[in-house]
N, C-alpha and C positions, 0 to 999 in steps of 0.2 A: 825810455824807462818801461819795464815792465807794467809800471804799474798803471798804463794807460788801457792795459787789456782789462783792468776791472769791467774796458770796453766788455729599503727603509727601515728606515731609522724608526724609534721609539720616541713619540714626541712626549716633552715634559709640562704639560699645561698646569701643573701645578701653582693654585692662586696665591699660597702663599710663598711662593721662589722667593730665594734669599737676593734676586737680582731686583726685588721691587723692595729694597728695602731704604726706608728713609734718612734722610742724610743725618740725623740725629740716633738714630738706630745704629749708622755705620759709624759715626764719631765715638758712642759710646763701646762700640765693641771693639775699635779702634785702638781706643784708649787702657783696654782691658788688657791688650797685648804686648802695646808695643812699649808703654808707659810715655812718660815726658823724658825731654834728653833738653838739656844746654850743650852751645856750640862747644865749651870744654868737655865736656860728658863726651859729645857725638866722636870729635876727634882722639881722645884718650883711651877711647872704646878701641881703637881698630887691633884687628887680630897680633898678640904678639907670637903667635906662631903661626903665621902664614906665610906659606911656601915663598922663596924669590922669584920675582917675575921675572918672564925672557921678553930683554928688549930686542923691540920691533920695530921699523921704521916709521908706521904709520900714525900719525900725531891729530886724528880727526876727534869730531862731539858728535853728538849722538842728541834728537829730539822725539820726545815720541809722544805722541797726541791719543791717548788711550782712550778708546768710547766702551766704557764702563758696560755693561750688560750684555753686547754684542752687537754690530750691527749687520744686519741682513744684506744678503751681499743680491739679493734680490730687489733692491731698492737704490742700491747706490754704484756697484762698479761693474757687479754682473745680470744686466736686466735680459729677460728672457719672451720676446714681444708675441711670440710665436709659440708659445707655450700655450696648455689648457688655460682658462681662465682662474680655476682654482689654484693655479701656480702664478700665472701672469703678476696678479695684481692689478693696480692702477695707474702705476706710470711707467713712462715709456724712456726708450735712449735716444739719445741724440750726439750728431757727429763732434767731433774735437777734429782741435786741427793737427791729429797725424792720424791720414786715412784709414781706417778698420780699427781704430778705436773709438766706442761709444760706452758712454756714463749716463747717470741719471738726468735725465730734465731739469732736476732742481740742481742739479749741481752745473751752472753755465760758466760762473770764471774758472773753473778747474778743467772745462772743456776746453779752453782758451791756452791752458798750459800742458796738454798731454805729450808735448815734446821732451818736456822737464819734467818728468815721473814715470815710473813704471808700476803697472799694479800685476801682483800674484792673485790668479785666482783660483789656483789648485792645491792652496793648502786644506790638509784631513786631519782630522782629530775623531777619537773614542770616547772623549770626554764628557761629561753629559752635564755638570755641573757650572755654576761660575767659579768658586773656589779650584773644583778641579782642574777646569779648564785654563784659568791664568796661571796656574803651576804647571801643567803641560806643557802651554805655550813659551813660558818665560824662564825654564828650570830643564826641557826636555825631559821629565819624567814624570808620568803619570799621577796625577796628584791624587790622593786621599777620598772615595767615593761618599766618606761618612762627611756631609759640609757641616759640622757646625763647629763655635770657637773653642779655643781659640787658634786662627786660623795659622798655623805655624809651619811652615815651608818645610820639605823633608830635603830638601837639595838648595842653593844657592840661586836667586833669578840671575838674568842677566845684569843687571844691573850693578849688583854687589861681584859678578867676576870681574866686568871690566872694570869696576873701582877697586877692587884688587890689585888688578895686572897693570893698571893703566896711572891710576890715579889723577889730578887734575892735571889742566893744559900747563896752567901756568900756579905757581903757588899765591895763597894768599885769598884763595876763594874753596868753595868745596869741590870734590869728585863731582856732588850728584845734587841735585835740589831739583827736589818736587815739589810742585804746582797745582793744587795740594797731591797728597800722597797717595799713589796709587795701589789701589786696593789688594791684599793677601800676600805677595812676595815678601821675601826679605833674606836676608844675606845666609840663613840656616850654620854649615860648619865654617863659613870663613868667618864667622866673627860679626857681631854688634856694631865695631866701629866702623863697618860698610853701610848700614844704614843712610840716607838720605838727608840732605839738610831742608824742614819740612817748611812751607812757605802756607797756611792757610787764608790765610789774609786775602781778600779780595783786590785788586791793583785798580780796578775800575772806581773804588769807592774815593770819595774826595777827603777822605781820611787814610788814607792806605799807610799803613806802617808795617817796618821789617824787626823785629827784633834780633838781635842777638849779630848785628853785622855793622857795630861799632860801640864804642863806651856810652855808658848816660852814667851822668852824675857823677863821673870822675877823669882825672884828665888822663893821657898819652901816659905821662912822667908816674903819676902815682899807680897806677896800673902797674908799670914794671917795677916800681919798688915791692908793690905788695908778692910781684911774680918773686925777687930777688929774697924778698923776706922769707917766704914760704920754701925756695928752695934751701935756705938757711937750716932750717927746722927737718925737712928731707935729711940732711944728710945727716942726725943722728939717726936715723932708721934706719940706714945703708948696712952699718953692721950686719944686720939682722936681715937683710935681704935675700935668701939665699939664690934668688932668679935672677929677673933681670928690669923686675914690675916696674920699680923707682926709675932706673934711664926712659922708659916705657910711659911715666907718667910725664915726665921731665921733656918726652919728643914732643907729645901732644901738646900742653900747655905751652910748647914756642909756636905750633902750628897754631891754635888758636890762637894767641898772641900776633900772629904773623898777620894772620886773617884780619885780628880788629885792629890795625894798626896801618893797614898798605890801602885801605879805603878803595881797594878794588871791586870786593863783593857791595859795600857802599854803595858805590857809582853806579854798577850794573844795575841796581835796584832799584833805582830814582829811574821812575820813565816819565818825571815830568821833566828829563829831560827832552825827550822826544817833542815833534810839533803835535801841535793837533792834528795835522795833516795826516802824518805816520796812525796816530791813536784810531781817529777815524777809520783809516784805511783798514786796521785789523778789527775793528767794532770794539764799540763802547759796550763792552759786557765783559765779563769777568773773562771768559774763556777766550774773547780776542785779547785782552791786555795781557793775559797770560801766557799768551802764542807769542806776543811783541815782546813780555820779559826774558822768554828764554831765546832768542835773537841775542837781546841783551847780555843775557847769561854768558850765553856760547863765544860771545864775542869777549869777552871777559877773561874766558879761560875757565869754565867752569864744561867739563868733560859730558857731561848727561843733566839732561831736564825731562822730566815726564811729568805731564798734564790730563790729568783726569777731567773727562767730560763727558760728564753722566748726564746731563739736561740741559734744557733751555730754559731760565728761570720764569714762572708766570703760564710754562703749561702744566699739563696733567700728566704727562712723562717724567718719572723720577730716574731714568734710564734707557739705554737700545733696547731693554729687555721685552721685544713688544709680544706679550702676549696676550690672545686673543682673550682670555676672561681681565685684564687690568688698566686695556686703554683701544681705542682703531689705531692701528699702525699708519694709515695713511692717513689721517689727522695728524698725527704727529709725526710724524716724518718731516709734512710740509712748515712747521715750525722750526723743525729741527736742522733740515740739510742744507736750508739755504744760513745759518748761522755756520754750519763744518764748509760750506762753499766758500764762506768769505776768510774767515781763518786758516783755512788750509790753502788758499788762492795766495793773499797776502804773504804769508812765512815763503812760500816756495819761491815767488816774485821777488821777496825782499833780499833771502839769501843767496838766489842769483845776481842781483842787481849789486849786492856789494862783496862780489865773487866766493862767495863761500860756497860755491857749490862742491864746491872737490872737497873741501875740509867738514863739512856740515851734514849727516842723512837726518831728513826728515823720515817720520816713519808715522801710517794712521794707522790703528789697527787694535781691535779688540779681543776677548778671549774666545771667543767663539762666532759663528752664523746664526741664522734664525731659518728653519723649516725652508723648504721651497713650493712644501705642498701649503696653503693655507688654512687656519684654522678658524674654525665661527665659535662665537658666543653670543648664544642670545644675539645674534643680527647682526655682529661685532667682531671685524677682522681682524687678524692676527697673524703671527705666527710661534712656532716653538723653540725652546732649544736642539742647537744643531751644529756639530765641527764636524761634518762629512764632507762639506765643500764650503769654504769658506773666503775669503779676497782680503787682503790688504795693500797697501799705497806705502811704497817708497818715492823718494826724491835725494836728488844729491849724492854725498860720499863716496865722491867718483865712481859711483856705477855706473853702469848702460842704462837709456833712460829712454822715454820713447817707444816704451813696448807694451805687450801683453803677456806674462808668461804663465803658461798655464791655460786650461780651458773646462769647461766644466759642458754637460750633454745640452738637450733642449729644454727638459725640467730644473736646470739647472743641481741636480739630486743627485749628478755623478763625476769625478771627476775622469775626464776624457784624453786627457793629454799633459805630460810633465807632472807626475801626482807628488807631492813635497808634504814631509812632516814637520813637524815641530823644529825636529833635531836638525833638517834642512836648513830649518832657517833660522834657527841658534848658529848655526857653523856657517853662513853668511852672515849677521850680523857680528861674530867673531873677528872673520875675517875680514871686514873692512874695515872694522876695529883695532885691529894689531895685537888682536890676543890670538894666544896660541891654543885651540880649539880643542887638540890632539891632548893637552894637557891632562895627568890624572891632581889632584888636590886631597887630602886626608877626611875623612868624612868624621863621622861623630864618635865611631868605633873604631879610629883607626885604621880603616884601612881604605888603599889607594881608590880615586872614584871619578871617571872620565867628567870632563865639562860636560862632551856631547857622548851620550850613549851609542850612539850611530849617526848616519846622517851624512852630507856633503854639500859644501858650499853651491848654491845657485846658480850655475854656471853661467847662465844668459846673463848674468847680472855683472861679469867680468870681464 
């Protein structure tokens, strides 16, 4: 078993960045936008004019473990030991066992599995914001320079295409559920009812409850009378329909239906099924139990899970965001990576260990880097906002695995070899997805609007 191996740029130091913003700060502006949805709300919402999908063969899920504010790729995939000290930092790489790959010191079980991942570390961005830059990264088009709310996507992320095109594995649970919900996207002209089935709820809490993913206080039977009653009352208003809203309402409501009634989504959500053994293994804290649900998820039949992990609960980091005037980046770091070591160690071990590796990408990766050169405050290391070279971490969904692609110079400040955009790697995650990339979809004004603006899938990764 795997799981024995647990064996220049413009910097933006700005103190008050919207990436240091409090988790109550982000609830409430959260709230301002996106409103509250019930599971009948979420599914009666989805677009009734959205385009037909072209079927694909490819029947994969999708996991994506998002570090909120950005993480510096100077600390975690791309260390640069040899560099000025102003750029070095404080810690060093160390080997993994596939030769000429090295990662951070603090990250050792993930050292352990560099066979089963490959990391990018030549993706570029313009962007300078958090707002901007998670709409870049996850919409391929440059987001909105002005960041404040309400934060409303100009394009569709990824998320809401492939729950488009794709919809869930299996029916009876949703497209997409977030762990909690990850910050700024959201589905823009495809329509509302892409949205996410939102999970805030903590998993690690010894009260953990799921709402809205089976009946309380009424049975199976009465449920569908009152579904039978209501459609009774529908169909005086048919006359007067002149669309197509009423069938529209009439789909949803069996999907929802469908959902609290096959105790699928149920099941997947109970991880007291799991041993303690498993629990353990991915850490008793939110953000491991939350890496074990969407295992759970995926196995389910639930197409996309994304996990927001903006901190470590109990330090002084509220985010990757490490800037030099808000916290020492290697203070926190060293709380923080050996928590993304054991989480991301686990999921990739576990998903090989019960073969989902071809059907399942994991994916770490945030909206942006942090500087290369380092910043002081008052005696106090840091560094800034930064998408000129940047790294993230695949595993699985039958890609090539085992590699490095991409390379950045000795400052790590350039990209040197294999340079990939945004739109790159929308049209890799497309394509191991089974959506069609090429595709254009109707925008808000009508007219035709490619998925990927440009761009081409990751060839090494094929």
């Amino acid at each position: 078993m795997f799981r024995s191996s647990r064996k220049t740029n413009k910097s933006f130091p700005d103190r008050n960045c919207p990436g240091t913003l409090n988790r109550r700060s982000f609830l409430k502006a959260g709230a301002s936008t996106l409103g509250g949805l019930t599971l009948p709300q979420l599914l009666r919402m989805q677009s009734a004019n959205a385009e037909p999908s072209v079927e694909l063969p490819q029947n994969k899920s999708m996991i994506v473990l998002w570090l909120w504010g950005g993480p510096s790729h100077m600390e975690t995939f791309d260390l640069k030991p040899e560099a000025p000290i102003e750029y070095r930092g404080e810690f060093y790489p160390i080997e993994t066992n596939v030769p000429g790959i090295r990662i951070s010191e603090h990250l050792p079980k993930l050292a352990q599995l560099a066979d089963k991942y490959s990391i990018i570390r030549s993706l570029s961005h313009d962007s300078p914001g958090h707002v901007n830059s998670t709409h870049t990264l996850v919409t391929g088009y440059p987001g909105n320079l002005v960041e404040t709310p309400p934060y409303r996507p100009d394009h569709p992320d990824m998320w809401s295409v492939i729950s488009h095109f794709k919809g869930p594995v299996h029916e009876g649970v949703p497209a997409h559920v977030s762990l909690p919900r990850v910050r700024y996207p959201g589905a823009a002209y495809l329509g509302g009812g892409l949205d996410p089935f939102v999970m805030n709820s903590d998993p690690n809490d010894q009260n953990f409850k799921v709402d809205n993913v089976k009946f309380e206080n009424i049975s199976v039977g009465r449920a569908q009378d009152r579904l039978a009653l209501k459609s009774q009352f529908d169909r005086l208003r048919r006359d007067i329909d002149t669309g197509q809203s009423m069938d529209t309402m009439d789909l949803f409501d069996e999907k929802a239906m469908a959902m609290l009634t096959s105790g699928r989504a149920e099941q997947a959500f109970n991880i007291e099924a799991e041993t303690d053994e498993i629990r353990d293994w991915y850490g008793r804290h939110a953000v491991g139990q939350r890496c074990l649900l969407a295992r759970r998820l995926v196995e389910a039949g639930v197409r996309l899970v994304t996990i927001d992990f903006p901190y470590v609960p109990g330090q002084k980091a509220r985010s990757w965001d490490d800037h030099a005037s808000v916290w020492n980046i290697f203070t926190e770091m060293k709380h923080r990576l050996p928590v993304l070591d054991q989480v991301c160690a686990a999921t990739i071990s576990d998903l090989y260990e019960r073969g989902l590796q071809d059907e399942v990408m994991f994916v770490v990766m945030g909206e942006m880097s942090h500087t290369p050169r380092l910043s002081n405050f008052n005696g106090q290391p840091g560094r800034e906002h930064w998408g000129k070279t940047m790294s993230l971490l695949l595993s699985g969904g039958g890609l090539n695995m085992g590699q490095i692609v991409g390379s950045t110079n000795s400052k790590g400040d350039e990209v040197t070899s294999n340079p990939f955009t945004p739109n790159d790697f929308l049209a890799t995650i497309y394509k191991s997805m089974g959506v069609p990339f090429g595709t254009h979809v109707t925008d808000f004004g009508g007219r035709p609007t490619p998925l990927v603006p440009s761009g081409s899938p990751i060839a090494q990764l094929f």
